[in-house]
C-alpha positions in Angstrom: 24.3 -41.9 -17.0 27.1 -41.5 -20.0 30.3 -40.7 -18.9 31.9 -37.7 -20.8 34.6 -38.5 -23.5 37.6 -37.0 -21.8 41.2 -37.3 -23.8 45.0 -35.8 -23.8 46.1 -33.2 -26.0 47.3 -34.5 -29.3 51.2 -34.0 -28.3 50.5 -35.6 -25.0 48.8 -38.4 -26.4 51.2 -39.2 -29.2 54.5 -39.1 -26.1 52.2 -42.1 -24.2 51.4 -43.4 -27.2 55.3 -43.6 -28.2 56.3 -44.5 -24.9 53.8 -47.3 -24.9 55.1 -48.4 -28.5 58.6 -48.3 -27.0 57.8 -50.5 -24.1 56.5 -53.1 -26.1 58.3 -53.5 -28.6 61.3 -54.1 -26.0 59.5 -56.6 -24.0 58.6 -58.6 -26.9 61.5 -58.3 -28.7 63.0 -60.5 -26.0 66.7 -59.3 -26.4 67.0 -57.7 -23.4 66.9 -58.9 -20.0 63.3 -57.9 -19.0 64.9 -57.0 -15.4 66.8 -54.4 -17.1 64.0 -52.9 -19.6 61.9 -52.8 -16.0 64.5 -51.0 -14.4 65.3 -48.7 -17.2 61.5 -48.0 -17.9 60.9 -47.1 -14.2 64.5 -44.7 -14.4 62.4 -42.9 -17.0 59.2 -42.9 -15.2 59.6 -41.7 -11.9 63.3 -39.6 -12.8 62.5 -38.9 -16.6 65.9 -39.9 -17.0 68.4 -43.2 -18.0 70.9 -43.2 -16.2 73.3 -46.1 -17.8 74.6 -48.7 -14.9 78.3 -47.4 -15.4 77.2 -44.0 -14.1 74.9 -44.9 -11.0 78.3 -44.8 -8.7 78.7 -41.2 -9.3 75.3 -40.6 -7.6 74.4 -39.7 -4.1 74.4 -43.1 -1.6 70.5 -41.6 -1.7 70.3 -41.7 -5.1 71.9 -44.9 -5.7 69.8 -46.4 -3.4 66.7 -45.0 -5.1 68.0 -46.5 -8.7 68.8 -50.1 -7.1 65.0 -50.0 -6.3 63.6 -49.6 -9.7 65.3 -53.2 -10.7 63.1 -56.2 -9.8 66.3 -58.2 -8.2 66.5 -55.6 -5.9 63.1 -55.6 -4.2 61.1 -58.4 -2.2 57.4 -58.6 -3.4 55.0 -59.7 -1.1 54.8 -63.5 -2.4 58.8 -64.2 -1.9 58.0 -64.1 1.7 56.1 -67.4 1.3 57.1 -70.9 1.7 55.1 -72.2 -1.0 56.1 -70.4 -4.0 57.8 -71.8 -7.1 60.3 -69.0 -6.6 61.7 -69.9 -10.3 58.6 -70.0 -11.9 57.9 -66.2 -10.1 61.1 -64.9 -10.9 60.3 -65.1 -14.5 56.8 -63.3 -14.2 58.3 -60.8 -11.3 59.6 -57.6 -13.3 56.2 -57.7 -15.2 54.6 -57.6 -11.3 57.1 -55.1 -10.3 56.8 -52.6 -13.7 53.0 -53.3 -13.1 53.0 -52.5 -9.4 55.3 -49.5 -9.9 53.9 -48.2 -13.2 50.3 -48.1 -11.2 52.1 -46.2 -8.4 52.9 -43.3 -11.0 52.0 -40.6 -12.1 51.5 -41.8 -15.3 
């Protein structure tokens, strides 16, 4: 049995589609810290805002505590637990596991 072809509306497509673009282009510009763009990607996701670093202290402990978790250095994945792990080698791959693992957690 086919499947039906399902899609967005056109503005609704074109906002992933930009988003997408966005994303990207930041990751593979390599400029920025890729902790950060994770962090500040998430902040958009789940919050639909960025909330630049200098102004997270004017936030709820809550709040605060809710923005530390969207950056990578802030969390403990599963694999960190183990004794075997090149922990250098992971901490270069682990914001695209966290953005991944959070990003799938969305709504989006």
């Amino acid at each position: 049995m086919a499947y039906r072809e399902l899609s967005a509306q056109p503005q609704t497509q074109a906002d992933f589609d930009e988003f997408l673009a966005d994303l990207y282009r930041e990751l593979k510009q390599g400029v920025r810290d890729p902790n950060e763009v994770v962090r500040d990607t998430l902040c958009q996701i789940y919050l639909g805002i960025l909330t630049p670093p200098a102004e997270v202290e004017k936030l709820l402990p809550g709040a605060r505590a809710l923005m530390h978790s969207f950056d990578p250095r802030n969390v403990t994945t599963e694999p960190e637990y183990y004794p075997d792990i090149d922990a250098k080698l992971y901490a270069e791959r682990k914001p695209f596991i966290w953005l991944w693992q959070m990003f799938d957690r969305s709504a989006l």
